[in-house]
C-alpha positions as a Python dict, from the first residue, in 0.01 Angstrom:
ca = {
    (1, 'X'): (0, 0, 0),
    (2, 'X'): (-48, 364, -156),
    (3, 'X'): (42, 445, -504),
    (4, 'X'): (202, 793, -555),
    (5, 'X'): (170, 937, -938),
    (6, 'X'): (191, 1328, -1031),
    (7, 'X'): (12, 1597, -1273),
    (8, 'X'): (196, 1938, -1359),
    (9, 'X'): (-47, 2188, -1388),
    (10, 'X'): (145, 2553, -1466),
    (11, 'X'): (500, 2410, -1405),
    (12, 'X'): (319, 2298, -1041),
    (13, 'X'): (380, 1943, -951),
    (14, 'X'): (67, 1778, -762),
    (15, 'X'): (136, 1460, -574),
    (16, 'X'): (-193, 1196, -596),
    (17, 'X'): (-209, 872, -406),
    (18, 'X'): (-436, 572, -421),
    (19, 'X'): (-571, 423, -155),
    (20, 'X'): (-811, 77, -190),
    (21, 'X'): (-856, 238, -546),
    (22, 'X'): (-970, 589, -464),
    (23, 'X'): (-768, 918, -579),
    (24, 'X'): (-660, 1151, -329),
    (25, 'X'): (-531, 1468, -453),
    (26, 'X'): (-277, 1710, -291),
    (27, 'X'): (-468, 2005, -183),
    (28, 'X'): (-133, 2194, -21),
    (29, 'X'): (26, 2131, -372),
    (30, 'X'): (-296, 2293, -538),
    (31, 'X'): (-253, 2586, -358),
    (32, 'X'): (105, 2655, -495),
    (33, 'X'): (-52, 2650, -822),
    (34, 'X'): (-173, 3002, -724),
    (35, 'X'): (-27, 3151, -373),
    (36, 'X'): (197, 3136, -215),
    (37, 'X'): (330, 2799, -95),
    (38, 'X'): (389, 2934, 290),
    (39, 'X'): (21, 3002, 292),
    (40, 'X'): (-108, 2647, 240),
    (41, 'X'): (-243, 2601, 553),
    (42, 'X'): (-443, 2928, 581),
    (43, 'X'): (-613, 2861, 244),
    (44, 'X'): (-679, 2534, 363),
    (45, 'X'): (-802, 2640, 670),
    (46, 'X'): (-1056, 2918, 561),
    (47, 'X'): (-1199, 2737, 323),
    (48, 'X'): (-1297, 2401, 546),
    (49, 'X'): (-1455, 2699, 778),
    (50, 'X'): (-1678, 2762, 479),
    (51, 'X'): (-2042, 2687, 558),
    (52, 'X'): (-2065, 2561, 201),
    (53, 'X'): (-1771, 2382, 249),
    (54, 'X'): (-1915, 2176, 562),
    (55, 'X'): (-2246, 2084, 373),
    (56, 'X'): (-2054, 1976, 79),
    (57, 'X'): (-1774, 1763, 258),
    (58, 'X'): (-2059, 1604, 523),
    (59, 'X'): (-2301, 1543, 246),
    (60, 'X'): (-2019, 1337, 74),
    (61, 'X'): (-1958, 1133, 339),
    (62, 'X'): (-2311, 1066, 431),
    (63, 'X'): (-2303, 909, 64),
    (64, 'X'): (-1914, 731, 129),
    (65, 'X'): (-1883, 675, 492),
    (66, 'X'): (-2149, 472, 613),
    (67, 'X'): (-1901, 542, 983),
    (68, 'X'): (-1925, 928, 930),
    (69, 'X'): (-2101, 1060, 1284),
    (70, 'X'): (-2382, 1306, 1149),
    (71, 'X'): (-2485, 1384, 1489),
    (72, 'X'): (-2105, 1603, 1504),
    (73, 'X'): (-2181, 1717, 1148),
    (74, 'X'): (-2459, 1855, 1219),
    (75, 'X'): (-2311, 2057, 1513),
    (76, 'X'): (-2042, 2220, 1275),
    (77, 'X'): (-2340, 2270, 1036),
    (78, 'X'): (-2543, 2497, 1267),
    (79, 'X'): (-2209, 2686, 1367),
    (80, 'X'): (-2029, 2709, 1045),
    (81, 'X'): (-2103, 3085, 935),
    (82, 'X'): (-2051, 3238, 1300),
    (83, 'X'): (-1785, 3467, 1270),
    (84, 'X'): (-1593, 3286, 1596),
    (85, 'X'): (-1639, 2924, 1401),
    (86, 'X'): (-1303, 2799, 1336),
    (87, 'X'): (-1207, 2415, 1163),
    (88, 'X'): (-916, 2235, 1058),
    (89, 'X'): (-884, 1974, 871),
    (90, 'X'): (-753, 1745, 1209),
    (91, 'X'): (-1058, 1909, 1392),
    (92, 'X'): (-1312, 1755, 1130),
    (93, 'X'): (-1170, 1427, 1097),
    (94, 'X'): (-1090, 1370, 1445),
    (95, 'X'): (-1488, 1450, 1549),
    (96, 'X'): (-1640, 1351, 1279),
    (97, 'X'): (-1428, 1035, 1132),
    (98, 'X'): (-1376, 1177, 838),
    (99, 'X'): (-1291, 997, 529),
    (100, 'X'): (-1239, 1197, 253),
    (101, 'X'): (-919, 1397, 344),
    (102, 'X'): (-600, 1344, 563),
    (103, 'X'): (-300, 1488, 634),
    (104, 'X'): (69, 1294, 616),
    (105, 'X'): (421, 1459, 716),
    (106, 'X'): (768, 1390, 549),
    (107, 'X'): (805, 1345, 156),
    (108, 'X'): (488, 1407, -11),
    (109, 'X'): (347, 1547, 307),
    (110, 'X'): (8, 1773, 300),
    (111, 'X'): (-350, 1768, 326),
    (112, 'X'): (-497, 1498, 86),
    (113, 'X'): (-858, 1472, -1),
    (114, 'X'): (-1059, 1272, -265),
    (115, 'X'): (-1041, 1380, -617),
    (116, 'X'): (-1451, 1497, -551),
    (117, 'X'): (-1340, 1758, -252),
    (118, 'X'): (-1016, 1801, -433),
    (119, 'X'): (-1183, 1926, -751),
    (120, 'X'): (-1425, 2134, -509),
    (121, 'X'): (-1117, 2301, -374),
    (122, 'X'): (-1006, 2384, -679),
    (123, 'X'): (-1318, 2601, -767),
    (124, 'X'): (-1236, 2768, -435),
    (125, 'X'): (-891, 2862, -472),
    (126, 'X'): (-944, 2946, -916),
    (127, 'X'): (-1227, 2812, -1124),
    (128, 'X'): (-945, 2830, -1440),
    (129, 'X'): (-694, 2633, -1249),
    (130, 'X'): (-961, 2368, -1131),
    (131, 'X'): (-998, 2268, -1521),
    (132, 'X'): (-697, 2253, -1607),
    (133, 'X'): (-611, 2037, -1255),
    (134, 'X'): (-943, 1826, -1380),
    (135, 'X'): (-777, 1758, -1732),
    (136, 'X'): (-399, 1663, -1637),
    (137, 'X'): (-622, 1425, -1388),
    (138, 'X'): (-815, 1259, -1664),
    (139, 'X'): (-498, 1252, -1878),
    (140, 'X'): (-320, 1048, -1617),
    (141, 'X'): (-631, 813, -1584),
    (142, 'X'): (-660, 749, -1943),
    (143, 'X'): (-244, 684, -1976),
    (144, 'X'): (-320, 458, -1692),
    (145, 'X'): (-591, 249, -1868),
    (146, 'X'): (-454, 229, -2165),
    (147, 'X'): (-85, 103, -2000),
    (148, 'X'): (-328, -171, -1808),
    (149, 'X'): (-533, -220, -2141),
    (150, 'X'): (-174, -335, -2357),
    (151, 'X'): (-18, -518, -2063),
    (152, 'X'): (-344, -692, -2006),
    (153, 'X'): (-338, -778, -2399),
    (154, 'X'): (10, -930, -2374),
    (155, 'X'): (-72, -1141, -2115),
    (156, 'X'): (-377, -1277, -2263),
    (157, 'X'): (-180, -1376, -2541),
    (158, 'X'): (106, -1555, -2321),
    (159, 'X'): (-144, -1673, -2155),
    (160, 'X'): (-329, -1825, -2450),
    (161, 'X'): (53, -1956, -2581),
    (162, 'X'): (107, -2130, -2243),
    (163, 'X'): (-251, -2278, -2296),
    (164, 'X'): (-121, -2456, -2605),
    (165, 'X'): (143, -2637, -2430),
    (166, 'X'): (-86, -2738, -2134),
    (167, 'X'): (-319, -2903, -2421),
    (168, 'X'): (-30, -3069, -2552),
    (169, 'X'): (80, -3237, -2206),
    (170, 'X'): (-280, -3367, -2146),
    (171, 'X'): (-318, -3483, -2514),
    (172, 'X'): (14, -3679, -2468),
    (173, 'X'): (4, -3855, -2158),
    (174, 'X'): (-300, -3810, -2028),
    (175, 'X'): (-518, -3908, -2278),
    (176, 'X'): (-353, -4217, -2382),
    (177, 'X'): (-410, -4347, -2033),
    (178, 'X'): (-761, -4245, -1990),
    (179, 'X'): (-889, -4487, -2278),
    (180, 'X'): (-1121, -4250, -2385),
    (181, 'X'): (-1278, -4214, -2713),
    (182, 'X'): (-1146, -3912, -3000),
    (183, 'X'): (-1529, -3814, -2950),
    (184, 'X'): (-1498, -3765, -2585),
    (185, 'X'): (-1136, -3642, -2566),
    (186, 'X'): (-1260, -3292, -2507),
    (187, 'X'): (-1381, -3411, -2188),
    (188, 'X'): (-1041, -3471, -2006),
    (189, 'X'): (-897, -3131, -2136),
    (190, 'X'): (-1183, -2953, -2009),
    (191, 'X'): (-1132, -3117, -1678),
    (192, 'X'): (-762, -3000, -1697),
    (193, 'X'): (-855, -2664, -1802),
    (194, 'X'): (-1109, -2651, -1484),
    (195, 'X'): (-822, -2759, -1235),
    (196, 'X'): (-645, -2428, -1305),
    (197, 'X'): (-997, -2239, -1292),
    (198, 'X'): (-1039, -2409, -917),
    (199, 'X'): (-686, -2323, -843),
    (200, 'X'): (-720, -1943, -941),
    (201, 'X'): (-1073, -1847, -946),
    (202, 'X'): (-1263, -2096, -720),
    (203, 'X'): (-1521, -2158, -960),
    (204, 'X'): (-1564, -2391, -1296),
    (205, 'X'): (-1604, -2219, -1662),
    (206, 'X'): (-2018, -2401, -1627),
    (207, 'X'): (-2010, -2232, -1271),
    (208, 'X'): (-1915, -1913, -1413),
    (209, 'X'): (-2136, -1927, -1717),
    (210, 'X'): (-2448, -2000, -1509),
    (211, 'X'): (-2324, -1726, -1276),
    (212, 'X'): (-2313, -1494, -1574),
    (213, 'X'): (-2512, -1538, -1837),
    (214, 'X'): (-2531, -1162, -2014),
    (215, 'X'): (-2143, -1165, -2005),
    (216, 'X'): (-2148, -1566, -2153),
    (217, 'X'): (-2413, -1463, -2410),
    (218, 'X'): (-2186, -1182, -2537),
    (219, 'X'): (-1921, -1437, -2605),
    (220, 'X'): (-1710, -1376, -2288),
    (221, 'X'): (-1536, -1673, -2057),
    (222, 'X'): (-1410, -1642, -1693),
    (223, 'X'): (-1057, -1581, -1830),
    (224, 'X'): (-1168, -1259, -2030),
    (225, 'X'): (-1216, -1138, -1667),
    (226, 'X'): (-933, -1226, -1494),
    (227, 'X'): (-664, -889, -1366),
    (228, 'X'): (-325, -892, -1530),
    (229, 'X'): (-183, -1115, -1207),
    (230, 'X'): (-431, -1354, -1250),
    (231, 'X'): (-311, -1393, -1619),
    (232, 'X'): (38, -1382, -1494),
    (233, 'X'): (-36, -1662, -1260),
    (234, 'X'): (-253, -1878, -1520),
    (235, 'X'): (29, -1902, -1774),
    (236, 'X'): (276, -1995, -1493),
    (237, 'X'): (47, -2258, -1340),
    (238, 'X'): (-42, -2416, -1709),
    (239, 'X'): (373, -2436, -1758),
    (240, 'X'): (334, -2585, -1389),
    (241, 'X'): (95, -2825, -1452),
    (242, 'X'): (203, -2961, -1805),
    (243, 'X'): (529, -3039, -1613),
    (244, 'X'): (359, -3224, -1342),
    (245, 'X'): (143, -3412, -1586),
    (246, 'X'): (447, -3544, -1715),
    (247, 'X'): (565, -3650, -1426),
    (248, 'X'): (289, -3885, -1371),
    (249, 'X'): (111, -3708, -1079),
    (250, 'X'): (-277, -3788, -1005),
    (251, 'X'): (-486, -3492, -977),
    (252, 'X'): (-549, -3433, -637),
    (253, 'X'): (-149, -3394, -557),
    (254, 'X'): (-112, -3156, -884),
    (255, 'X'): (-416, -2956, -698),
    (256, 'X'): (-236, -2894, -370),
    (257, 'X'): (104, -2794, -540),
    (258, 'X'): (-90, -2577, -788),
    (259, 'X'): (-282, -2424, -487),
    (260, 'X'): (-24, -2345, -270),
    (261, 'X'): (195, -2238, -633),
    (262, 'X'): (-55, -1965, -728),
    (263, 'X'): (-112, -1862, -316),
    (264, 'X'): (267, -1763, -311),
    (265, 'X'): (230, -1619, -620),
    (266, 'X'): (-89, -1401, -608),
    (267, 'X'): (86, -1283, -258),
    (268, 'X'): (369, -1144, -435),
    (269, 'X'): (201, -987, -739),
    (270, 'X'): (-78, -806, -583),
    (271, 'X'): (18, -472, -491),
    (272, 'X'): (158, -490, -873),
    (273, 'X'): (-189, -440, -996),
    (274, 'X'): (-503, -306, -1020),
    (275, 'X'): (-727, -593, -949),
    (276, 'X'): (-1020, -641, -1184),
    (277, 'X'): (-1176, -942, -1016),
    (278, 'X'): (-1418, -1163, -1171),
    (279, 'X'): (-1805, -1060, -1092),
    (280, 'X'): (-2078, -1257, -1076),
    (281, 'X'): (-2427, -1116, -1188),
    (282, 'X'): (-2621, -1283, -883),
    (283, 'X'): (-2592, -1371, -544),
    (284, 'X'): (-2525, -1762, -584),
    (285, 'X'): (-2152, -1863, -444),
    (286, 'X'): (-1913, -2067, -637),
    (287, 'X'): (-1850, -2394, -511),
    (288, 'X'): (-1538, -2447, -305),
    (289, 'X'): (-1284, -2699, -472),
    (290, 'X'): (-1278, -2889, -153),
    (291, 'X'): (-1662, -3010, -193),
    (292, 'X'): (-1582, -3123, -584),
    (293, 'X'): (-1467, -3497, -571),
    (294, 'X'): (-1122, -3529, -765),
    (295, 'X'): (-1099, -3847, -961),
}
């Protein structure tokens, strides 16, 4: 699903969606910004005519689209210049399969195009305006980050709270029954802390850490890494799973209702974020919970 946000730039609003994490800026709202809004489409049009234009919108999507048809690019390439050579934005993405500009109708409706060809426009239509369209961008982007940055902080933190009751459960009425020694305690609530790391990220803290060593040698762990739903789904499945301890339920049954408890939940929170997944620094898969023998 797109996000819609907005920059003023001289009492101009300009409408920018995301799309799969990419910025695509208004270009029919950039105009207004410095003609008239009526004449949108002509601006639009005679700059995409541009021989300058058509190298610099093919070459970025012989870097972007690894679908972009060359062969057609190259066509408008040789013709671009002749003073008979028309384009439109439709035109080029219809022949060439175009991915760094569209058009939509209705509320918010205009040509879009990625904030690379957006800022590009800009130096078409006025070099002055293009900064200060460049700076209300980066504004937005760093009021984004830091919003993320504190709501990713608070989590953490709930996260780290819910942690202390999940400890508690284990130390309470799992441990007793275990028989195991104070020494070797530790053992059983790393195993409970590596059910929840199966659940949500597929993969064991050791399984992470040999996975990523720079990150573990800088003092990180696989939670450090996890988005703001992921946190939002760890602290509800440690509530979750102190309950179910209490209840008296082996591990494999706590797994499944875990499982499908953080599936219905990651479903519903994740067009509420932007994902930071966890990365691994080499090719080597994390093992799937089902191959890992539950005692």
């Amino acid at each position: 699903m797109a996000k819609l946000s907005k920059i003023t730039v001289d009492n101009v609003d300009i409408s920018i969606t995301t799309i799969n994490d990419n910025d695509y800026i208004c270009l029919t709202d950039m105009v207004k910004g410095k003609e008239d809004a009526g004449r949108a489409a002509d601006v639009i049009k005679n700059w995409i005519r541009n021989r300058a234009t058509i190298e610099f919108l093919g070459t970025w999507e012989v870097i972007y689209n690894p679908d972009f048809k060359v062969v057609e690019f190259d066509h408008f390439r040789r013709e671009a210049g002749v003073p008979t050579f028309t384009m439109s934005v439709s035109n080029w993405i219809e022949n060439t399969n175009a991915i760094g500009m569209f058009s939509k109708s209705g509320r918010y409706g205009g040509t879009y195009a990625h904030k690379d060809i957006a800022f590009e426009f800009g130096s078409a239509i006025n070099p002055i305006f293009k900064l200060y369209v460049i700076r209300e961008y980066q504004r937005l982007k760093e009021s984004e980050n830091n919003r993320y940055g504190l709501e990713w902080n608070v989590k953490r933190i709930l996260s780290k709270a819910n942690y202390q009751i999940h400890t508690t459960a284990v130390r309470d009425y799992l441990i007793p029954k275990a028989g195991y020694s104070q020494a070797k305690e530790w053992l059983l609530y790393a195993d409970e802390a590596d059910l929840l790391n199966l659940v949500l990220f597929r993969c064991t803290a050791k399984q992470w850490r040999d996975a990523n060593p720079q990150r573990h040698l800088a003092g990180e762990n696989i939670r450090d890494m996890a988005s703001i739903n992921e946190l939002t789904i760890l602290s509800n499945l440690e509530n979750l799973n102190s309950v179910l301890i209490k209840t008296g339920l082996g591990k494999r049954e706590r797994f499944k209702i875990l499982d499908e408890t953080c599936n219905d939940q990651r479903k519903t929170l994740v067009q509420l974020d932007i994902v930071k997944p966890i990365k691994r620094e080499n090719e080597s898969s994390f093992s799937d919970f089902e191959n890992k023998e539950l005692k």
